[in-house]
Every structure is written in structure tokens, then in C-alpha cells.
DRENGUTI-822772 format. One record per residue (C-alpha): x, y, z; residue number from 1. Coordinates in steps of 0.05 Angstrom, whole numbers, plus 5000, padded with zeros to 4 digits. Layout:
+------+------+------+-----+
|   xx |   yy |   zz | pos |
+------+------+------+-----+
|    X |    Y |    Z | NUM |
...
+------+------+------+-----+
This chain:
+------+------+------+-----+
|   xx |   yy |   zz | pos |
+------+------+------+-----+
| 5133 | 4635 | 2358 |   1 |
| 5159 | 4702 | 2371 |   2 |
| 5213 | 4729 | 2338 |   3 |
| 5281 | 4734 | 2378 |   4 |
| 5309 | 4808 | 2381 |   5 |
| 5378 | 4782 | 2350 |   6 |
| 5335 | 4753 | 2296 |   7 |
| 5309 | 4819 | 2285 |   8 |
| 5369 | 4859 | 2283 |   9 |
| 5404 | 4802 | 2231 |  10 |
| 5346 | 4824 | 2193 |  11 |
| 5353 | 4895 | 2201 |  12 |
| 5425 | 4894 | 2189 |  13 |
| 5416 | 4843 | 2120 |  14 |
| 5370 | 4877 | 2086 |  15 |
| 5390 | 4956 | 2100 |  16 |
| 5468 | 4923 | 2075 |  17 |
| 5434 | 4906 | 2009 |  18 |
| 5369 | 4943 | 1996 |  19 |
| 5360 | 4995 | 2047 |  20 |
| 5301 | 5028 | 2025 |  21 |
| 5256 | 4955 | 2023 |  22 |
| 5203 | 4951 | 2067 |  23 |
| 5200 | 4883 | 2104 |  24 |
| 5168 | 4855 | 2163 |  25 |
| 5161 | 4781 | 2195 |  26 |
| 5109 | 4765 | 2249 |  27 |
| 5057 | 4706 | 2267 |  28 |
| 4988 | 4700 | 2282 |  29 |
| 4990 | 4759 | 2331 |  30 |
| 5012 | 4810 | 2284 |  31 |
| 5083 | 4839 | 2254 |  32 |
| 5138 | 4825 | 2313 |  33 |
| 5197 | 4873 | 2263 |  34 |
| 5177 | 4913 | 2214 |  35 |
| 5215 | 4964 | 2180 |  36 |
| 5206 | 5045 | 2177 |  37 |
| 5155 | 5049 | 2135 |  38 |
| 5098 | 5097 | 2139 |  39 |
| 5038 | 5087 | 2155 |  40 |
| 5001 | 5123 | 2094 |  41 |
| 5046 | 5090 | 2052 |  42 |
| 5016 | 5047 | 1998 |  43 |
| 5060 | 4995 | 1965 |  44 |
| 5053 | 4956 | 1886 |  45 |
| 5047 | 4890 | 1910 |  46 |
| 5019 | 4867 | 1842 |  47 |
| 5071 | 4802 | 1839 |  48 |
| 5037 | 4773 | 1900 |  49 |
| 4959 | 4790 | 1872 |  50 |
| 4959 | 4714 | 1858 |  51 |
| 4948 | 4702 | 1927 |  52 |
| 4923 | 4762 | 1967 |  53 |
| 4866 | 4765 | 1923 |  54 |
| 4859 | 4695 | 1867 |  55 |
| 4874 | 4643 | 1922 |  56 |
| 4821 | 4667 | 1975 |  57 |
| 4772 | 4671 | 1927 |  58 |
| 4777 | 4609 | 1889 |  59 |
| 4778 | 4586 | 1971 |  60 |
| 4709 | 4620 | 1972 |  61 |
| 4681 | 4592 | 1925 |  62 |
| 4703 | 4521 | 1949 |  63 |
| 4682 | 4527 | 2019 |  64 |
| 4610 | 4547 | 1996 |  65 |
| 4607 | 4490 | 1939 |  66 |
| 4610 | 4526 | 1882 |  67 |
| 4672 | 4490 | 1856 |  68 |
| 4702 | 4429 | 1858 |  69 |
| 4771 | 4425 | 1844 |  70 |
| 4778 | 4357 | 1804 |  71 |
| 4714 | 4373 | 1767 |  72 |
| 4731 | 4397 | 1684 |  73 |
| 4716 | 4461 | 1677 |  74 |
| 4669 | 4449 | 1624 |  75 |
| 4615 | 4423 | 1675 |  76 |
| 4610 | 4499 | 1692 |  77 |
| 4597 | 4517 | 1628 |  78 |
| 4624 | 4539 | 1562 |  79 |
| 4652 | 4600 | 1580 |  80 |
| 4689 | 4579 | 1647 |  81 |
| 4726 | 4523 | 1598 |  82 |
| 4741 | 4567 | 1549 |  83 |
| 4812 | 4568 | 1527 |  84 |
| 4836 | 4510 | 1567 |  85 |
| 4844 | 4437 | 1541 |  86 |
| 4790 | 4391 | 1544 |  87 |
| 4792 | 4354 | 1614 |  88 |
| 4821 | 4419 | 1656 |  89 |
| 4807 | 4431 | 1725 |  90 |
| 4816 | 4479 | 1778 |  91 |
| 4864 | 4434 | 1808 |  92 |
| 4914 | 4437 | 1746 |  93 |
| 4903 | 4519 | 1750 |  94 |
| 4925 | 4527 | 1824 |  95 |
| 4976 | 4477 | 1805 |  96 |
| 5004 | 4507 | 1740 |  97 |
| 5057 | 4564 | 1736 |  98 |
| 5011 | 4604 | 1670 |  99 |
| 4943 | 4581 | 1702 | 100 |
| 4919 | 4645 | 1744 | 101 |
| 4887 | 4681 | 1681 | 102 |
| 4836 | 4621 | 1670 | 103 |
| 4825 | 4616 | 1735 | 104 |
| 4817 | 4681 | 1746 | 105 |
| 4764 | 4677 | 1687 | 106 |
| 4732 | 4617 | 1725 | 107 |
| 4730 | 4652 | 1793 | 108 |
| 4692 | 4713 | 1753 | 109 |
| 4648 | 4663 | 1717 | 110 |
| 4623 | 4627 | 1787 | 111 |
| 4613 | 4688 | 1829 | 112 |
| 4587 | 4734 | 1773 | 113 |
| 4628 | 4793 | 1803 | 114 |
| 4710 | 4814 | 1770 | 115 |
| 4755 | 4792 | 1818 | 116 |
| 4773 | 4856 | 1850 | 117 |
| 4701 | 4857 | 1874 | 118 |
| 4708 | 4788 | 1898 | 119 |
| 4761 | 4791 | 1934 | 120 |
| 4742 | 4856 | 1962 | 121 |
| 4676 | 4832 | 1987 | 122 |
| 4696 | 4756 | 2012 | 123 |
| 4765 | 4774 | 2037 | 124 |
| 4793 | 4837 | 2044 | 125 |
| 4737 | 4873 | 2083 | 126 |
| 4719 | 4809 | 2133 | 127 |
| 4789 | 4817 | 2147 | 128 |
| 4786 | 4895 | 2160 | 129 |
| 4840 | 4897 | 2104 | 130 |
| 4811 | 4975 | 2082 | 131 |
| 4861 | 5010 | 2041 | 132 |
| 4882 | 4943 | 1986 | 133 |
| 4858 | 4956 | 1922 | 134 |
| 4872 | 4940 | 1843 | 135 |
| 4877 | 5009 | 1811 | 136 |
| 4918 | 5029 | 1743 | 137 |
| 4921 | 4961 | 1732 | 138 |
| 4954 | 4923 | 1780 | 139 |
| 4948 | 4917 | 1865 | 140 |
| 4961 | 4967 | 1910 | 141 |
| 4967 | 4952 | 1996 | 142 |
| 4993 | 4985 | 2060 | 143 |
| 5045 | 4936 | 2099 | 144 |
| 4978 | 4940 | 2149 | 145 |
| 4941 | 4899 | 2105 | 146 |
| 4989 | 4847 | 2081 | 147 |
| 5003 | 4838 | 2157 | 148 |
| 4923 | 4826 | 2171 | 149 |
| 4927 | 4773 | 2109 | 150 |
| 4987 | 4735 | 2142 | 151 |
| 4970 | 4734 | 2215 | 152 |
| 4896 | 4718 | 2195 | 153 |
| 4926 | 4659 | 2147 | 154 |
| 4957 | 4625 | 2202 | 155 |
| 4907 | 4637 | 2254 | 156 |
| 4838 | 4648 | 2216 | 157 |
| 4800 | 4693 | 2262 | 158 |
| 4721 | 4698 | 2282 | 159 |
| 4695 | 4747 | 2229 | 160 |
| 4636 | 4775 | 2202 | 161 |
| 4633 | 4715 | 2149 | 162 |
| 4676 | 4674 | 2110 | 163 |
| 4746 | 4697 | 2078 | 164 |
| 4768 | 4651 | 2033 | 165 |
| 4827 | 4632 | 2079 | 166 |
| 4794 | 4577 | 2120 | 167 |
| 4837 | 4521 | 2157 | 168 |
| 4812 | 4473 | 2114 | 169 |
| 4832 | 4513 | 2060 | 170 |
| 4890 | 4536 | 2078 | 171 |
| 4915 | 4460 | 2096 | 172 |
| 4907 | 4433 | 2024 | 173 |
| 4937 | 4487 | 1988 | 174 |
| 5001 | 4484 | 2039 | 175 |
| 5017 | 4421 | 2019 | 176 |
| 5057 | 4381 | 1953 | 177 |
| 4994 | 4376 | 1898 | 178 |
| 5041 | 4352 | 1836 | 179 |
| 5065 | 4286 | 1865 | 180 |
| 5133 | 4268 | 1842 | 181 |
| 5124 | 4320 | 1785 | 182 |
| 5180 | 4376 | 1789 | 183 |
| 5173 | 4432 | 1806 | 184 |
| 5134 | 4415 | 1863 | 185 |
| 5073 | 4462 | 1882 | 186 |
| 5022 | 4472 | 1936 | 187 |
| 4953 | 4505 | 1913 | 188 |
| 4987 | 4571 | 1880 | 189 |
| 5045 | 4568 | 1934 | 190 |
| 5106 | 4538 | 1926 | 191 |
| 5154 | 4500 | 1978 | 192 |
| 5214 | 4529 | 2003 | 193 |
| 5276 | 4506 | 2051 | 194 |
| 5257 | 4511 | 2130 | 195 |
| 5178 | 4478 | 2120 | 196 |
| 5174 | 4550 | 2090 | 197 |
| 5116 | 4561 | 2034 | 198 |
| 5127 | 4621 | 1985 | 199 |
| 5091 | 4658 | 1929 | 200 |
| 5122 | 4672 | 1884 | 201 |
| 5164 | 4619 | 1864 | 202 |
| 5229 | 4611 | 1912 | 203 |
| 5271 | 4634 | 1851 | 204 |
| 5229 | 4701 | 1819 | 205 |
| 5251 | 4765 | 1837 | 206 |
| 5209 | 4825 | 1871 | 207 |
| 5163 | 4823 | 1931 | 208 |
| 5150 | 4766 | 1959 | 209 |
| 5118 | 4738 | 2030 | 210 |
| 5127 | 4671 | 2063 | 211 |
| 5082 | 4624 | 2110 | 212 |
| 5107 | 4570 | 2160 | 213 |
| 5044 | 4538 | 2204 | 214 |
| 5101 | 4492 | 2239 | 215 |
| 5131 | 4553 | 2261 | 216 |
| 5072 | 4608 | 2270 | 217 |
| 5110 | 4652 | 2232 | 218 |
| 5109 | 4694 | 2169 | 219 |
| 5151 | 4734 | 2127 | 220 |
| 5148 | 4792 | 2066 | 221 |
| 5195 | 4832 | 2037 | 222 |
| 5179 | 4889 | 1990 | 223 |
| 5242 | 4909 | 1956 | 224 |
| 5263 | 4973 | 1914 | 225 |
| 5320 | 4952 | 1874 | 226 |
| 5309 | 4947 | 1805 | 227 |
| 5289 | 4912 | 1771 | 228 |
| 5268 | 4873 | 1839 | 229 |
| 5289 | 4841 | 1897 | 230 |
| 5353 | 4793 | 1876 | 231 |
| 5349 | 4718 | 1896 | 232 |
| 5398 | 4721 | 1937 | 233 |
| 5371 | 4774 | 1981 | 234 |
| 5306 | 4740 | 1980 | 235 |
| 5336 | 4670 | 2003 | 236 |
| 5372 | 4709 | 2054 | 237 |
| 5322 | 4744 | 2084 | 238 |
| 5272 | 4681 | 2079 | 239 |
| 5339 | 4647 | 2121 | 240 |
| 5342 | 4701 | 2172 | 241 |
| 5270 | 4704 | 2186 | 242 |
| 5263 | 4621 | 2187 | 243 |
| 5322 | 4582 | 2196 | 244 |
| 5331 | 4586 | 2276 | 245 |
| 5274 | 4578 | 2325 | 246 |
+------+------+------+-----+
């Protein structure tokens, strides 16, 4: 679904109001439909949303070839992959848990062997031509190039040269309510939002953040440069803007 040119200019207009130096764009499977002026050497911290441009594909990898299971305990993978967690812990209650990326970005690690920047590079981020993202000093680093790659491949996975970690199958049971009546609801380390919208992070954190709709065909991310980070209010806002109207 295309993005109307009053839709962009709302957008436009919003965001330069109340953060004028963000850098945003919204888009579908074809690519970014408004973007902002941002350069195209520029190279943006988009460590708040590592979770899933580089955690969730992977663990996806690994799923899609067997390696793991989501509802088996860790402990069937070994000491090591368990370690730290309580007895009986599986993926599932990682991807499901607000404090569960570090063990299961120790289990991801454990399974393929490789740190997960070297995971993710080699299972996502190159099939996807996604050539300038990168962990360095710490936390992630991406052009808006890339992130736009990630989010028109996630709704429209692509032929590449193998898999990505962002398969349909894949993609269709982490987009979906995995806690049951528990509250706060949560996909498979994405969270549902107003509009059949799924975000990461959570609808109420602050910072960058990026958006998913299949129903619609549409994406959304918005790298802000207020500090401390982008306000919730901007954030719901923008996420309005970009979804709310067809």
C-alpha cells in the first residue's frame, strides 16, 4: 500500500515541528515511499533496535534449519546454553521476555558457534545486500539503506542467495500474541501496537524505533535526535501518521 502524498507531508510537517533533525522514513515491500534528508554516507546508532535487526533473524536461522526448537529447555543443548536461566527455560520464554535477549543471545552463540555479529552478518545482513550495518564500539551502527532493505525484505522476503533468518514462516509466528492472556502482551521480541501495527521496542520506550504492518504492506522507523531520545508522544504520533489511514 503506497503511501498517500498528504500522508507524507503530515509526516514531514510532525516530525520537523518536534524533532527536526530525526531521520525517518515509511515504505512497504517495494522500498522507502518518504524518507527524510538524510545522507547517504550517513551512518546512524541504531543499537536500541539490535534486538531485532540482528537477535531475531538469527534465532529465525537457527529455527528454520532445526537447530532449535522453541519449547525445548535449554538445557537439552547443553550446559552452557542453560546457564544462568531457571531450570525448565526455553527459547520461547526468551523471545517472549522483556530481560531475555542476553541468554538468548548466549544461546544463539552457543548453537551456531560464531558471536552474533558474525551471525547475523553472515545469515542476514549480506543475503540481504545490507553492506554497511555493523556492531562496532560496542553497540550497532546502519545507514537508513539498510534498515530499509530489512523492512521491505520482512514483509516481502525476497529470492536470495540463501536463507535470512526472516522467512514467512518465521516472520508469521513472531507477529503474532505469544503470552496468552498474560499482560503485557508480546509477539516473538516484537510487541503489538494500535492500527494491527507491531513495534520493537516496546510501544512505550523512547529512542529509535521501526514498525511492521503485513495487513497493510507497510513499515515505519524513526531515528530521533532529541535527548535523551525520541519522546512517546512523538513516537505514537508518528506511528499514527504513518498507519492510521489507508
Amino acid at each position: 500500500m503506497t503511501l498517500l502524498s498528504d500522508q507524507a507531508d503530515d509526516i514531514r510537517a510532525l516530525v520537523g515541528s518536534a524533532d527536526p533533525g530525526a531521520v525517518w522514513a515509511v515504505g512497504g515491500p517495494d522500498g522507502a515511499h518518504a524518507v527524510s534528508h538524510a545522507g547517504d554516507d550517513a551512518v546512524f546508532d541504531v543499537g536500541a533496535l539490535a534486538a531485532v535487526l540482528a537477535l531475531w533473524p538469527a534465532v529465525g536461522s537457527l529455527v528454520e534449519e532445526g537447530a532449535l526448537r522453541l519449547h525445548t529447555p535449554l538445557a537439552a543443548y547443553g550446559v552452557e546454553a542453560a546457564a544462568g536461566t531457571p531450570a525448565g527455560t526455553t527459547a520461547h520464554h526468551l523471545l517472549t521476555h522483556a530481560d531475555g535477549t542476553a541468554a538468548l543471545t548466549r544461546l544463539a552463540e552457543h548453537l551456531s558457534g560464531s558471536p552474533l555479529a558474525e551471525l547475523a552478518a553472515a545469515r542476514v545482513w549480506h543475503p540481504l545486500g545490507m553492506t554497511r550495518i555493523r556492531f562496532a564500539d560496542g553497540t550497532l551502527h546502519a545507514p537508513l539503506a539498510d534498515l530499509v532493505r530489512f523492512l521491505s525484505h520482512l514483509l516481502a522476503p525476497a529470492d536470495t542467495d540463501g536463507p535470512t533468518g526472516i522467512s514467512r514462516a518465521w516472520t508469521a509466528q513472531s507477529l503474532r500474541i505469544r503470552t496468552g492472556e498474560l499482560t503485557p502482551a508480546r509477539g516473538l521480541l516484537w510487541h503489538p501496537a494500535p492500527h494491527g501495527v507491531w513495534a520493537h521496542p516496546a510501544p512505550a520506550a523512547t529512542g529509535p524505533a521501526l514498525w511492521v504492518c503485513p495487513g497493510r504492506h507497510r513499515w515505519a522507523l524513526i531515528l530521533p535526535t532529541l535527548s535523551p531520545g525520541c519522546p512517546t508522544a512523538l513516537r505514537s504520533a508518528f506511528r499514527d501518521a504513518a498507519f492510521a489511514t489507508a
